[in-house]
Structures are given as structure tokens and as C-alpha cells.
PQR file of N, CA, C, O and H, with PARSE charges and radii, in Angstrom:
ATOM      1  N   UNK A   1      -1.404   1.726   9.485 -0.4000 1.5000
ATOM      2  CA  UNK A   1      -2.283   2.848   9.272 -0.0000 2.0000
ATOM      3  C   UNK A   1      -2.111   3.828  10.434  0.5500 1.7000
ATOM      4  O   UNK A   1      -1.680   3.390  11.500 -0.5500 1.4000
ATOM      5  N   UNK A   2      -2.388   5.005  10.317 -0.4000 1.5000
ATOM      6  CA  UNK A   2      -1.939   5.905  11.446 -0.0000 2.0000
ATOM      7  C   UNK A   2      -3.214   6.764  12.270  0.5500 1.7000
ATOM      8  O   UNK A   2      -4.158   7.317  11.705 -0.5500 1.4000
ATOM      9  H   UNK A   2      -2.737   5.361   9.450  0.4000 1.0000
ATOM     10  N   UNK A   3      -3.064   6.732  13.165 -0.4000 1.5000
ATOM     11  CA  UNK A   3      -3.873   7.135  13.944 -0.0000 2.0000
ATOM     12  C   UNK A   3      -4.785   7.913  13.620  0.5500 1.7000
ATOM     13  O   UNK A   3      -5.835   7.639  14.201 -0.5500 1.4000
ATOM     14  H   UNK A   3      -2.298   6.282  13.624  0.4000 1.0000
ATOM     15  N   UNK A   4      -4.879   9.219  12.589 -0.4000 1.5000
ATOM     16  CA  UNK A   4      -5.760   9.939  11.892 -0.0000 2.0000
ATOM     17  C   UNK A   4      -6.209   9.057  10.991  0.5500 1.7000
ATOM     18  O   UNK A   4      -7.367   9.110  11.405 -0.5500 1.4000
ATOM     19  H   UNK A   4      -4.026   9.442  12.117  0.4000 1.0000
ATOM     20  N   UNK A   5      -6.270   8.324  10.149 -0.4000 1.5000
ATOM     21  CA  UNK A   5      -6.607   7.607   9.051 -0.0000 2.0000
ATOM     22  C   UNK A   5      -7.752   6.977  10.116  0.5500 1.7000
ATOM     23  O   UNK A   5      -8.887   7.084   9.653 -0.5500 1.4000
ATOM     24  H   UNK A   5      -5.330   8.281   9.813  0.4000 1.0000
ATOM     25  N   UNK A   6      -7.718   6.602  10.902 -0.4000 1.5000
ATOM     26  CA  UNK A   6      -8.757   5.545  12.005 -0.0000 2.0000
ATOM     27  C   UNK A   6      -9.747   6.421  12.397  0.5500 1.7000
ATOM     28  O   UNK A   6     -10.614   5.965  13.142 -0.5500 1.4000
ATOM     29  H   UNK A   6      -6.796   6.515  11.278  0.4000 1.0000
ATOM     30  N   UNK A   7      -9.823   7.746  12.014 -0.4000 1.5000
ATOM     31  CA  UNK A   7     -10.836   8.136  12.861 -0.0000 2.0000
ATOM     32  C   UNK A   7     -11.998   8.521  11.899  0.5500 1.7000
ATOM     33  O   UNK A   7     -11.838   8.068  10.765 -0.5500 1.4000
ATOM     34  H   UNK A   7      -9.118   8.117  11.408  0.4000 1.0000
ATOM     35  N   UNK A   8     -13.054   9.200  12.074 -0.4000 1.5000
ATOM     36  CA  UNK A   8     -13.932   8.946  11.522 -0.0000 2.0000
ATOM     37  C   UNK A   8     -14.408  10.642  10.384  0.5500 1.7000
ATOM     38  O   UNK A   8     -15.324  10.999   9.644 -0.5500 1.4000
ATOM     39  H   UNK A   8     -13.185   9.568  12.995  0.4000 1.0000
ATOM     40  N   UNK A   9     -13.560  11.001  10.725 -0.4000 1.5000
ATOM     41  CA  UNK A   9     -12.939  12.659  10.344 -0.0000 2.0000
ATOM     42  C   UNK A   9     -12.386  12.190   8.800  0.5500 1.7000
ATOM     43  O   UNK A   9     -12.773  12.581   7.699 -0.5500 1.4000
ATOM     44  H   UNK A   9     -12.815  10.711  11.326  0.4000 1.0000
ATOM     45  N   UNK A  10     -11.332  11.203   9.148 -0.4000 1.5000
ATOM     46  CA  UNK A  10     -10.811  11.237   7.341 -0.0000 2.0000
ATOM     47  C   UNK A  10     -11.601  10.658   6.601  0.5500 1.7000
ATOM     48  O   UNK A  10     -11.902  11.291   5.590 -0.5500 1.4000
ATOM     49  H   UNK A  10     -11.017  10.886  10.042  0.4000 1.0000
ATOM     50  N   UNK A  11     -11.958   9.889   6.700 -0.4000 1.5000
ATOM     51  CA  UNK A  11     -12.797   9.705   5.175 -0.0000 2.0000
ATOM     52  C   UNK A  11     -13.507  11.163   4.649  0.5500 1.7000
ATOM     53  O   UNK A  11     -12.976  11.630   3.641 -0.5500 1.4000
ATOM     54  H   UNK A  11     -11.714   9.374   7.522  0.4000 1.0000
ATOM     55  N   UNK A  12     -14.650  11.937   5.219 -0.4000 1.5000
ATOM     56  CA  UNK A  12     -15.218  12.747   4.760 -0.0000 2.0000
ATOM     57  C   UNK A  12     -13.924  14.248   4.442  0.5500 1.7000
ATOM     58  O   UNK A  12     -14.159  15.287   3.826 -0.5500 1.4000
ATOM     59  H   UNK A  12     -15.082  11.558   6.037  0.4000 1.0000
ATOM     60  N   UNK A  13     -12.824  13.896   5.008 -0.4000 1.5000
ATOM     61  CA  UNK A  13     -11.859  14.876   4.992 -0.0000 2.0000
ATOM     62  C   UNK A  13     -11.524  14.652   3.579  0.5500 1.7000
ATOM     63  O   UNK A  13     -11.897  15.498   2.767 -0.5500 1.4000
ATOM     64  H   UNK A  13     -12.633  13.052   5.508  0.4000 1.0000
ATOM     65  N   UNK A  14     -10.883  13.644   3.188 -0.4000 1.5000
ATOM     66  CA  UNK A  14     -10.414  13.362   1.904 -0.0000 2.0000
ATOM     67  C   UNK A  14     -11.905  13.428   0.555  0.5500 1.7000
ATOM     68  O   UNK A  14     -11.877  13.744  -0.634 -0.5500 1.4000
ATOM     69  H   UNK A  14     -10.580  12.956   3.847  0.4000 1.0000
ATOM     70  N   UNK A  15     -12.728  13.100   1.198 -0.4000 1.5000
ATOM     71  CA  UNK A  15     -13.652  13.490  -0.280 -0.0000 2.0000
ATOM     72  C   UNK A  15     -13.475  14.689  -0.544  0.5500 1.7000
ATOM     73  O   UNK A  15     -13.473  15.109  -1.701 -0.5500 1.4000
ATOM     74  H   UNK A  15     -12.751  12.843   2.164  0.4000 1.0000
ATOM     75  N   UNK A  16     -13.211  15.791   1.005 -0.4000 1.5000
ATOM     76  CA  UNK A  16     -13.830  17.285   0.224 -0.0000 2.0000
ATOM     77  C   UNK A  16     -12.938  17.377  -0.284  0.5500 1.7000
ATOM     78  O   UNK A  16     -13.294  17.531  -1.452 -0.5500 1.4000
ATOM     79  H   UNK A  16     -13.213  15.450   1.945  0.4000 1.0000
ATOM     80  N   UNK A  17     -11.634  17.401  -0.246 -0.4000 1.5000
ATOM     81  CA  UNK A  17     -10.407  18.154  -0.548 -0.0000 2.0000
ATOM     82  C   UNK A  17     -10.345  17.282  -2.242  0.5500 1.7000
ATOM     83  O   UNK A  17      -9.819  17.816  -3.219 -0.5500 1.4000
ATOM     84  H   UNK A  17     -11.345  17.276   0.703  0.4000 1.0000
ATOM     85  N   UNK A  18     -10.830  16.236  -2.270 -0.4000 1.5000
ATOM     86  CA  UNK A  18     -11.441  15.723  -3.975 -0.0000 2.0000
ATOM     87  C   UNK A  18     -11.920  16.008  -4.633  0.5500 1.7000
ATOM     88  O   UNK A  18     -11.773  15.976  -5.855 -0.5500 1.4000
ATOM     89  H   UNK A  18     -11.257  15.802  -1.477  0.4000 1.0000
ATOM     90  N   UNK A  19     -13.353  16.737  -3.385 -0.4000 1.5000
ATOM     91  CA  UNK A  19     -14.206  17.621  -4.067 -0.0000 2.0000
ATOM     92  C   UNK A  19     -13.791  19.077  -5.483  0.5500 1.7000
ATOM     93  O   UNK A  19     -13.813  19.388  -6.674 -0.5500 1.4000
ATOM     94  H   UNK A  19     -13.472  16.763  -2.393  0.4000 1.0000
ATOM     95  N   UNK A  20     -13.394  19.547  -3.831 -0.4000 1.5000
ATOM     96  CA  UNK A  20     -12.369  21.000  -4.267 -0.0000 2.0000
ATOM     97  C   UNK A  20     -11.667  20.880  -5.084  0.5500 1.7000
ATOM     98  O   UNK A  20     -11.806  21.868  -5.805 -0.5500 1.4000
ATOM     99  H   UNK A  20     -13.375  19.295  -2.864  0.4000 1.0000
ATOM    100  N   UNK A  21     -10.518  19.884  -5.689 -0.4000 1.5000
ATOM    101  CA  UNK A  21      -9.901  19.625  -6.279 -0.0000 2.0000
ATOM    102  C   UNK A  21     -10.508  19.449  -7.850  0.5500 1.7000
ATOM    103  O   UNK A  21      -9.815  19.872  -8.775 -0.5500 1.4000
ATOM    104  H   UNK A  21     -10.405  19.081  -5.104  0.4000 1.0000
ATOM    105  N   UNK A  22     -11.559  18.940  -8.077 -0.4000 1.5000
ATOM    106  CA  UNK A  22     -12.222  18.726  -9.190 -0.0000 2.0000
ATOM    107  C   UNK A  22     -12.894  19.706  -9.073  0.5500 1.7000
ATOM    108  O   UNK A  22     -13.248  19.642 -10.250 -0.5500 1.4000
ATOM    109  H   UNK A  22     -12.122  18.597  -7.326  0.4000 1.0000
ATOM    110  N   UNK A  23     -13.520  20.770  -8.636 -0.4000 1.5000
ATOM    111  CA  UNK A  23     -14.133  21.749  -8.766 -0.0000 2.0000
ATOM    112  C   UNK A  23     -13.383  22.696  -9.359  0.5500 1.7000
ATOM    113  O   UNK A  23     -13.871  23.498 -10.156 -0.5500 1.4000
ATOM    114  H   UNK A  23     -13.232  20.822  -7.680  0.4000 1.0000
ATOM    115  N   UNK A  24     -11.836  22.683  -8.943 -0.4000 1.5000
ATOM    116  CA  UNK A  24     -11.186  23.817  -9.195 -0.0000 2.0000
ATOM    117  C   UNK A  24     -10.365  23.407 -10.677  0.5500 1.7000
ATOM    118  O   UNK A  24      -9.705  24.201 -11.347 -0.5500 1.4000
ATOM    119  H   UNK A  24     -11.440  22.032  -8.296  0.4000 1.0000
ATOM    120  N   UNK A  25     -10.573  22.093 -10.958 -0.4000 1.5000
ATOM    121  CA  UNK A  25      -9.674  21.832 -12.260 -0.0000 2.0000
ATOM    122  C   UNK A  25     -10.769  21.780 -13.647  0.5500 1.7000
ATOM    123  O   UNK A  25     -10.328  22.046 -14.765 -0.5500 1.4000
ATOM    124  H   UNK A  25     -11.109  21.448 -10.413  0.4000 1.0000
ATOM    125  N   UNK A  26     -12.196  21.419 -13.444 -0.4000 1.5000
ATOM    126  CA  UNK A  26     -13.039  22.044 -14.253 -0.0000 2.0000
ATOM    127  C   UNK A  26     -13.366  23.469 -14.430  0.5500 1.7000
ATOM    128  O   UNK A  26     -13.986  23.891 -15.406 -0.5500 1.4000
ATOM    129  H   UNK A  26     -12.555  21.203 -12.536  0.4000 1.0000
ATOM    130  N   UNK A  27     -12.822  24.386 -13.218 -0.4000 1.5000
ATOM    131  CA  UNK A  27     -13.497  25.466 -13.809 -0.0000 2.0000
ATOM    132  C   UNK A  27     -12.174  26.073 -14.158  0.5500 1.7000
ATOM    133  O   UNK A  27     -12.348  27.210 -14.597 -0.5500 1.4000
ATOM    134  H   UNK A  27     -12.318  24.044 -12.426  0.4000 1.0000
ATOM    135  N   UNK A  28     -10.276  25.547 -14.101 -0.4000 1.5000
ATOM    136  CA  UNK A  28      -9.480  25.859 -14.851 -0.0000 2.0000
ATOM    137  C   UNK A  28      -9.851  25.358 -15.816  0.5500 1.7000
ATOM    138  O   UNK A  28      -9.636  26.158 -16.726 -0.5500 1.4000
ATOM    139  H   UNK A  28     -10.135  24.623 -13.744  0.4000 1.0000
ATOM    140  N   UNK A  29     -10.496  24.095 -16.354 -0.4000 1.5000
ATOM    141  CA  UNK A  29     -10.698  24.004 -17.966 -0.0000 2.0000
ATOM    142  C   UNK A  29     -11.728  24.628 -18.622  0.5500 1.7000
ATOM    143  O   UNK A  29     -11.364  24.862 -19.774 -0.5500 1.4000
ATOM    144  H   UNK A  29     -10.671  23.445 -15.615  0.4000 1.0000
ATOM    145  N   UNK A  30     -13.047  25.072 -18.378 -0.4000 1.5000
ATOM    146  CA  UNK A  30     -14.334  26.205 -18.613 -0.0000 2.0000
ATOM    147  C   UNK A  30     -13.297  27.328 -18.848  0.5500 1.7000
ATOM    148  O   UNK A  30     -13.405  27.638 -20.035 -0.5500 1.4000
ATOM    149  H   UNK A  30     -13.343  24.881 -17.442  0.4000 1.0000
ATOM    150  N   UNK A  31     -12.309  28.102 -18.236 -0.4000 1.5000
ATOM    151  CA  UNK A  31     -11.765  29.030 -18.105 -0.0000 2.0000
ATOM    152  C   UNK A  31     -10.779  29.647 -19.690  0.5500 1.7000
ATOM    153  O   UNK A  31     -10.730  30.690 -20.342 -0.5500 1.4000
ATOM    154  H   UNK A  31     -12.222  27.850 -17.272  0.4000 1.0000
ATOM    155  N   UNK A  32      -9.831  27.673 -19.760 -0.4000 1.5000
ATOM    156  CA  UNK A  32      -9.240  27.699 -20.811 -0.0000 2.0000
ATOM    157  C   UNK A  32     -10.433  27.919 -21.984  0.5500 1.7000
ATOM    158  O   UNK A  32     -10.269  28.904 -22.704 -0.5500 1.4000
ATOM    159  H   UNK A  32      -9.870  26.825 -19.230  0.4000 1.0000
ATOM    160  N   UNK A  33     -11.462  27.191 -22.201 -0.4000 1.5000
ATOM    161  CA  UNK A  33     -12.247  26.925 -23.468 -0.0000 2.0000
ATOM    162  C   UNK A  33     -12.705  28.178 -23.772  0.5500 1.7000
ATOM    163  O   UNK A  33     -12.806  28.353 -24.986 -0.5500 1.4000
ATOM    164  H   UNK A  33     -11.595  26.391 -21.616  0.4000 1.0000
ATOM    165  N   UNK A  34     -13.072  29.273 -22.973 -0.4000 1.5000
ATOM    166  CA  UNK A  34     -13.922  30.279 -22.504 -0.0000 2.0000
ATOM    167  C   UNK A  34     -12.386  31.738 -23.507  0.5500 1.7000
ATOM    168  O   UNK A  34     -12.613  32.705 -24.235 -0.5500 1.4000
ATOM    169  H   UNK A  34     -12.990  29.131 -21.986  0.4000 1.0000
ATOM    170  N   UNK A  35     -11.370  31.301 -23.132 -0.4000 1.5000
ATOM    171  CA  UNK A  35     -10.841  31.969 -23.558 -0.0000 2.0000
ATOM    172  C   UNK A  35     -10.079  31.459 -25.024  0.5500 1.7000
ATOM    173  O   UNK A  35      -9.813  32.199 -25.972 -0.5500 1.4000
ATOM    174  H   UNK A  35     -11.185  30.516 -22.541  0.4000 1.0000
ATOM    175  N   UNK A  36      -9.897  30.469 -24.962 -0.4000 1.5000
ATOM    176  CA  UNK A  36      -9.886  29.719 -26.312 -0.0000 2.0000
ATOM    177  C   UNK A  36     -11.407  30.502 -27.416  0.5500 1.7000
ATOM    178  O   UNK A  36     -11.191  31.221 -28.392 -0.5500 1.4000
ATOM    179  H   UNK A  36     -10.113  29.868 -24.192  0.4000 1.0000
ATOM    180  N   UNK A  37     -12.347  30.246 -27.090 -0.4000 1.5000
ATOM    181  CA  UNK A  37     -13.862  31.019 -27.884 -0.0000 2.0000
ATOM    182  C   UNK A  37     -13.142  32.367 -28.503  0.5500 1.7000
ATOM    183  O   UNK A  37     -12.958  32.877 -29.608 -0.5500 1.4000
ATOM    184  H   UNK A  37     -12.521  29.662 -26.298  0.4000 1.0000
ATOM    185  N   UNK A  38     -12.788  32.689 -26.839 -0.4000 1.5000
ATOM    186  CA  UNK A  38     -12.856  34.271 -26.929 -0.0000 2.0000
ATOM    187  C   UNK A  38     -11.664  34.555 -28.214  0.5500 1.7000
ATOM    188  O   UNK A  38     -12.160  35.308 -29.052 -0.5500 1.4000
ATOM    189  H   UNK A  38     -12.937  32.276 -25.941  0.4000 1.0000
ATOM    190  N   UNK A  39     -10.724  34.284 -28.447 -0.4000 1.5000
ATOM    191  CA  UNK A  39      -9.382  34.077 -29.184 -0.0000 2.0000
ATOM    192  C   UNK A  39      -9.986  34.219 -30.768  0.5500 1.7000
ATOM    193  O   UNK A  39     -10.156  35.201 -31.490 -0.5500 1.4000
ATOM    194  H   UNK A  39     -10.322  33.673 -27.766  0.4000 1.0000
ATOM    195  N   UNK A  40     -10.283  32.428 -31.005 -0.4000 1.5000
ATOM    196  CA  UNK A  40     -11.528  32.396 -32.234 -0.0000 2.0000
ATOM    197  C   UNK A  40     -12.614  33.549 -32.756  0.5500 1.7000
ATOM    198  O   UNK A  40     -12.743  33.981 -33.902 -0.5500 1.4000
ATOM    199  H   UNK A  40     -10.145  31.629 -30.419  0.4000 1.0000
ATOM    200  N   UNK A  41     -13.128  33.801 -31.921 -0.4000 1.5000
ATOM    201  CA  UNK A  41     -14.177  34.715 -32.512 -0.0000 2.0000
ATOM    202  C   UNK A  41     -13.450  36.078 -32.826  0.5500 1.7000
ATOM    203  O   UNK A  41     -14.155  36.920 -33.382 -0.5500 1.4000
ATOM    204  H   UNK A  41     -13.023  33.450 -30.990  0.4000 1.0000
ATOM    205  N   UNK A  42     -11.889  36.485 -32.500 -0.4000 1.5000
ATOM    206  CA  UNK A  42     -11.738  37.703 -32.510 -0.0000 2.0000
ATOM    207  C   UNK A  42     -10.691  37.609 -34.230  0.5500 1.7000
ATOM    208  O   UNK A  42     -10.522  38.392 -35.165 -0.5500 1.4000
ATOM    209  H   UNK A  42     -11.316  35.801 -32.049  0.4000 1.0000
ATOM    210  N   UNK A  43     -10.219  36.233 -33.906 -0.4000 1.5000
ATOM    211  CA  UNK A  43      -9.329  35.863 -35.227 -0.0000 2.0000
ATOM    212  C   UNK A  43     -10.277  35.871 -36.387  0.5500 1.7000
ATOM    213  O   UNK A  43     -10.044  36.552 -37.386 -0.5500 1.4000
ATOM    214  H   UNK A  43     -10.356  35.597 -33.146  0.4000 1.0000
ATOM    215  N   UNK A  44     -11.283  35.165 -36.274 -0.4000 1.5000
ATOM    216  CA  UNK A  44     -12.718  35.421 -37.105 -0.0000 2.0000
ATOM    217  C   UNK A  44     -13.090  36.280 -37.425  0.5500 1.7000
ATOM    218  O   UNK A  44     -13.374  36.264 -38.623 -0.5500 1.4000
ATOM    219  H   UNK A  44     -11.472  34.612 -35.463  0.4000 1.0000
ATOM    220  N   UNK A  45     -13.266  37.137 -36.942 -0.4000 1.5000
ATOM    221  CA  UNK A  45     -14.328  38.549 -36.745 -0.0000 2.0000
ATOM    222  C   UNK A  45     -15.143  37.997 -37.695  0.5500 1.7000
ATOM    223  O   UNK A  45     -15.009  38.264 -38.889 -0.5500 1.4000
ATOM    224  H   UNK A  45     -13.035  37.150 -35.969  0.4000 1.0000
ATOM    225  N   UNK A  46     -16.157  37.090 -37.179 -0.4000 1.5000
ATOM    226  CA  UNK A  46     -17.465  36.668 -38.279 -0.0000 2.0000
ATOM    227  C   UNK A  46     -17.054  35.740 -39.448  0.5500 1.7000
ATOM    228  O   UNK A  46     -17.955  35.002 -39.846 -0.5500 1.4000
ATOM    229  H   UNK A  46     -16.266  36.873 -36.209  0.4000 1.0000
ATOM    230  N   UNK A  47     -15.954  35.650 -40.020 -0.4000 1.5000
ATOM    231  CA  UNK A  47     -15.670  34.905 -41.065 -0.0000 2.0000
ATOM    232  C   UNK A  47     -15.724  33.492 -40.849  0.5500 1.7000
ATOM    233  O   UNK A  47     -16.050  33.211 -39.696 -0.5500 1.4000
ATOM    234  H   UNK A  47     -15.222  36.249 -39.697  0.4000 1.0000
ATOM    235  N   UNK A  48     -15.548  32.702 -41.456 -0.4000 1.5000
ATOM    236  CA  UNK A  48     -15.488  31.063 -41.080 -0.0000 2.0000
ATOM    237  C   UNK A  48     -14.046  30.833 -40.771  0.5500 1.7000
ATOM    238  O   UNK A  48     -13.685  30.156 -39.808 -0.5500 1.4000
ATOM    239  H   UNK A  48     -15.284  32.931 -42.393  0.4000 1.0000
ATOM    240  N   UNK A  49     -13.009  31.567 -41.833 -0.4000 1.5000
ATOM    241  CA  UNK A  49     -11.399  31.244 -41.286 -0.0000 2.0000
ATOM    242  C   UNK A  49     -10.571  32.818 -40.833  0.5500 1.7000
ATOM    243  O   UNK A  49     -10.935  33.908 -41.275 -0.5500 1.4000
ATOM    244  H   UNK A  49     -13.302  32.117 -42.615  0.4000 1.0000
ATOM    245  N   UNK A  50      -9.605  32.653 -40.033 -0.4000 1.5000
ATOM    246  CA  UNK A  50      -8.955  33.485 -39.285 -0.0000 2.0000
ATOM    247  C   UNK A  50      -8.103  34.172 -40.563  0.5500 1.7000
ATOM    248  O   UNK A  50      -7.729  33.521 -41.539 -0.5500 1.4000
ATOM    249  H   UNK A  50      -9.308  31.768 -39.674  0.4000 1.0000
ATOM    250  N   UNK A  51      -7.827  35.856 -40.339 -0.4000 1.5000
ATOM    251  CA  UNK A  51      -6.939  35.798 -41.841 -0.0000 2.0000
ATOM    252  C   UNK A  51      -5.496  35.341 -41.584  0.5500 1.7000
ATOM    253  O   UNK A  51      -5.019  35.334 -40.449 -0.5500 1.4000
ATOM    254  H   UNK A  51      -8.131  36.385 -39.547  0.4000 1.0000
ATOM    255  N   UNK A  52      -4.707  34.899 -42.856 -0.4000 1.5000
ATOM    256  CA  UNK A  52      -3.464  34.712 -42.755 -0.0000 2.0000
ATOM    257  C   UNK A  52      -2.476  35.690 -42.106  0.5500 1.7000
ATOM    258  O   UNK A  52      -2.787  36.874 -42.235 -0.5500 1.4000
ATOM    259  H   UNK A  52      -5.095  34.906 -43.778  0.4000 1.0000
ATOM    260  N   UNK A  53      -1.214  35.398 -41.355 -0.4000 1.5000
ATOM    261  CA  UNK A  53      -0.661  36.245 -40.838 -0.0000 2.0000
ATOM    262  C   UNK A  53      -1.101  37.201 -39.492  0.5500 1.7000
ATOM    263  O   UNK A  53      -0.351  37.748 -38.683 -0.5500 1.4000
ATOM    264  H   UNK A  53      -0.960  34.437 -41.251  0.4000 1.0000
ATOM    265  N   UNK A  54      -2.072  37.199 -39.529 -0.4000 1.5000
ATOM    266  CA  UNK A  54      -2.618  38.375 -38.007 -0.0000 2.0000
ATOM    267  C   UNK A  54      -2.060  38.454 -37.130  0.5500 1.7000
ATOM    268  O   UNK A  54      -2.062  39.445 -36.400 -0.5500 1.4000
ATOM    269  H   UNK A  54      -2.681  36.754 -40.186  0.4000 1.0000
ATOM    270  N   UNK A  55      -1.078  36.883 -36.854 -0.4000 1.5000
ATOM    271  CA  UNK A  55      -0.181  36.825 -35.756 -0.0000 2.0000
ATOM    272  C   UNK A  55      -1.014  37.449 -34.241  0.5500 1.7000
ATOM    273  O   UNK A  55      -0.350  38.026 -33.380 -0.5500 1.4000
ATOM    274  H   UNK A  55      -1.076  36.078 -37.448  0.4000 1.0000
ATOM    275  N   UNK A  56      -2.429  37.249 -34.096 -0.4000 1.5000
ATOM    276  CA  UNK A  56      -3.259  37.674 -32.542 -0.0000 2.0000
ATOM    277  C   UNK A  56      -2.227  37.054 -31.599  0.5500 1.7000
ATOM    278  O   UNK A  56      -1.408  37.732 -30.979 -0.5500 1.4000
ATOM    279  H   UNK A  56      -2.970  36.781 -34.795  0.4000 1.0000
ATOM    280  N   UNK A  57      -2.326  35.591 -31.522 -0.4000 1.5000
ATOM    281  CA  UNK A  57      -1.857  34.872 -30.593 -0.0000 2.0000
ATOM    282  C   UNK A  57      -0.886  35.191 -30.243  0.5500 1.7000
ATOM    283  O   UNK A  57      -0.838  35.481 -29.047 -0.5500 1.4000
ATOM    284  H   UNK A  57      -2.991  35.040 -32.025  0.4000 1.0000
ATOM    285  N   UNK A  58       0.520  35.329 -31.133 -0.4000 1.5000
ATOM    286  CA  UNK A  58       1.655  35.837 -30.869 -0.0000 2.0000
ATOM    287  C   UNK A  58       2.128  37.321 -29.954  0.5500 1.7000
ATOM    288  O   UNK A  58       3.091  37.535 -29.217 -0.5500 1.4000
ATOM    289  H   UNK A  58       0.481  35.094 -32.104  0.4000 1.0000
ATOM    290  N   UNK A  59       0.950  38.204 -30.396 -0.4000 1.5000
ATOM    291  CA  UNK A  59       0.260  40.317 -29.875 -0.0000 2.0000
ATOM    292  C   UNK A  59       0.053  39.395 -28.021  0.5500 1.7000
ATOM    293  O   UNK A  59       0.981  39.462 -27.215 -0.5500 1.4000
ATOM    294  H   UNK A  59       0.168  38.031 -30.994  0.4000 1.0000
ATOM    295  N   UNK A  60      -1.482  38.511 -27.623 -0.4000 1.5000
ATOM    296  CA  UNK A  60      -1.678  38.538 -26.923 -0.0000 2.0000
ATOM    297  C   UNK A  60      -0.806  37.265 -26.223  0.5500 1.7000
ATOM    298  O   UNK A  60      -1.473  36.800 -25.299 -0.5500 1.4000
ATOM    299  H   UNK A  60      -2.236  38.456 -28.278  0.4000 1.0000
ATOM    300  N   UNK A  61       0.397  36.612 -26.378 -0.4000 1.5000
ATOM    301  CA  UNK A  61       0.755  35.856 -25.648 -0.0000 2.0000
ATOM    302  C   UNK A  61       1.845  37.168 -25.246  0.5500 1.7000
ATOM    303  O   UNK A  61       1.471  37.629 -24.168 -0.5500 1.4000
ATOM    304  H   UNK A  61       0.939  36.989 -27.129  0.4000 1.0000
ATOM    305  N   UNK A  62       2.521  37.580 -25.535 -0.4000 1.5000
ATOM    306  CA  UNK A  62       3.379  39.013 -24.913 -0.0000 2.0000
ATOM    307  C   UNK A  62       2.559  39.578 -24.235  0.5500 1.7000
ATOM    308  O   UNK A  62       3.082  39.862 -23.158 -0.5500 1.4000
ATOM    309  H   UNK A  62       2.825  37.205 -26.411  0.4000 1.0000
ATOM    310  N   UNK A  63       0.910  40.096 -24.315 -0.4000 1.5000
ATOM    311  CA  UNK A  63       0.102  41.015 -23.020 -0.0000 2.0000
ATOM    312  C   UNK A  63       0.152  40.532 -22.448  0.5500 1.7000
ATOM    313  O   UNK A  63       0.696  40.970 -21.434 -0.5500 1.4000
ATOM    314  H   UNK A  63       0.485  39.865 -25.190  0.4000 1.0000
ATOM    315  N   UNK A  64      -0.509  38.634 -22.426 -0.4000 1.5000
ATOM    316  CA  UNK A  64      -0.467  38.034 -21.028 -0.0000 2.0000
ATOM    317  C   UNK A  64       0.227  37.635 -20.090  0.5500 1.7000
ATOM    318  O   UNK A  64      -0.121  37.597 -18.910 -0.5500 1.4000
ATOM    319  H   UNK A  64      -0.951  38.278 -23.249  0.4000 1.0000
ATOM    320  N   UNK A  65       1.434  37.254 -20.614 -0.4000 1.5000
ATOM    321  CA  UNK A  65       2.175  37.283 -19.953 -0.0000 2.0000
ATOM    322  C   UNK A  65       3.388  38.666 -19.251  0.5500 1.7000
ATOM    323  O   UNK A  65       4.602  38.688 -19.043 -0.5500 1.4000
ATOM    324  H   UNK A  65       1.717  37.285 -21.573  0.4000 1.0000
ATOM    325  N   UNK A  66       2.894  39.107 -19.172 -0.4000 1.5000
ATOM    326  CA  UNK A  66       2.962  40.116 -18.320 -0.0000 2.0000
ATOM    327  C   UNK A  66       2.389  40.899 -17.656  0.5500 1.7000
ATOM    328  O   UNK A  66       2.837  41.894 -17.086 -0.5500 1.4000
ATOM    329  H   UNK A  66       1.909  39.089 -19.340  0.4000 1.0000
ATOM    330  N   UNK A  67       0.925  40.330 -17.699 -0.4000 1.5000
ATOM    331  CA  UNK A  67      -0.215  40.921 -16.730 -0.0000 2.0000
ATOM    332  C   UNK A  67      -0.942  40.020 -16.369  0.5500 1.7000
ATOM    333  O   UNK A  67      -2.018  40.306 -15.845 -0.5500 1.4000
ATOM    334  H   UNK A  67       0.560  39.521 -18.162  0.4000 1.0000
ATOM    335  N   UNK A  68      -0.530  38.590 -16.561 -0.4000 1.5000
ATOM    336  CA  UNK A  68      -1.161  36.915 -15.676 -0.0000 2.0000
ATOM    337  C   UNK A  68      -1.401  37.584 -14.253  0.5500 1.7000
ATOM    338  O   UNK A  68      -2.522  37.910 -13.863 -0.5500 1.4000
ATOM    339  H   UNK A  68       0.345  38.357 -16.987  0.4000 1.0000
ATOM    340  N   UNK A  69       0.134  37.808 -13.285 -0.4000 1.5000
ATOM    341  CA  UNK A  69      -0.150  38.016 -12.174 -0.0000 2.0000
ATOM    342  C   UNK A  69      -0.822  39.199 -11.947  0.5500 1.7000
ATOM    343  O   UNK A  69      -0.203  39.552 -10.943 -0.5500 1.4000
ATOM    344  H   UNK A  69       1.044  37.543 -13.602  0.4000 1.0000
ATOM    345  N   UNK A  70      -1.544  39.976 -12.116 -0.4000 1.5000
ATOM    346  CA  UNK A  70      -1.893  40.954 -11.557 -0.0000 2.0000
ATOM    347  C   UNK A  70      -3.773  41.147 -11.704  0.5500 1.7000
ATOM    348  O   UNK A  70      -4.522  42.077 -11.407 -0.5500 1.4000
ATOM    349  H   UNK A  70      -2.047  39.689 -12.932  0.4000 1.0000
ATOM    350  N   UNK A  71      -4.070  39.451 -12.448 -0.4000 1.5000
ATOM    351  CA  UNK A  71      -5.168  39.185 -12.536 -0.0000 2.0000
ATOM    352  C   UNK A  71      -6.113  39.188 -11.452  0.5500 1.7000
ATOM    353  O   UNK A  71      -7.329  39.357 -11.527 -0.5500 1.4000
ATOM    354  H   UNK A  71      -3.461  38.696 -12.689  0.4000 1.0000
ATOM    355  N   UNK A  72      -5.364  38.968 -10.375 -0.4000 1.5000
ATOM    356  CA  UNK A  72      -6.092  38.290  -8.841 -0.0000 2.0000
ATOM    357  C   UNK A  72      -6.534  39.712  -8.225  0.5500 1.7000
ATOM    358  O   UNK A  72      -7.099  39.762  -7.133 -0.5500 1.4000
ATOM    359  H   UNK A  72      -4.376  38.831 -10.314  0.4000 1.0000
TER
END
């Protein structure tokens, strides 16, 4: 075991960075679902099924990806 591992610093070191880690991979999945909704309700517009052909997904996978990075 190595000299940092012995001290009394790592343990609480490694929870946060667990912490953070699960903080940040639930709110990438809230993020996905959130835009998943958003997708649905627009393929919908109120109806129960999306119409045939609309091809949305196909329109907004070309916007996003080319304006992902410039999200930040």
C-alpha cells in the first residue's frame, strides 16, 4: 500500500471524487431523458403517435451535431 493510501486524507478523498462522479452521471442521464421528452412531445405535437416519415430525429441529429460544442 503506498504511502498516501495510509493517511487519513484518502479515504474521504476517494468518496468525494465518487461523489462527483455519480452526481455528474445522473444529471448526464436527467439530461438525456429531458431531451428524449423534449424529442417526443415535438414528434407528437399532442397526438398519441409521431407521424410517419417526419424524419425530426434525422433534421436534429445534423443540428446537433454541429453545434454540441459550442453548447458550453
Amino acid at each position: 500500500m503506498s504511502r498516501f493510501a495510509k493517511t487519513a486524507a484518502y479515504t474521504p478523498l476517494v468518496q468525494d471524487i465518487a461523489e462527483l462522479y455519480h452526481r455528474a452521471r445522473q444529471t448526464l442521464v436527467e439530461s438525456y431523458w429531458q431531451i428524449g421528452r423534449r424529442i417526443v412531445e415535438q414528434e407528437q405535437q399532442g397526438d398519441g403517435k409521431a407521424e410517419y416519415g417526419a424524419q425530426l430525429l434525422e433534421h436534429l441529429s445534423g443540428r446537433i451535431k454541429g453545434v454540441r460544442y459550442n453548447l458550453c
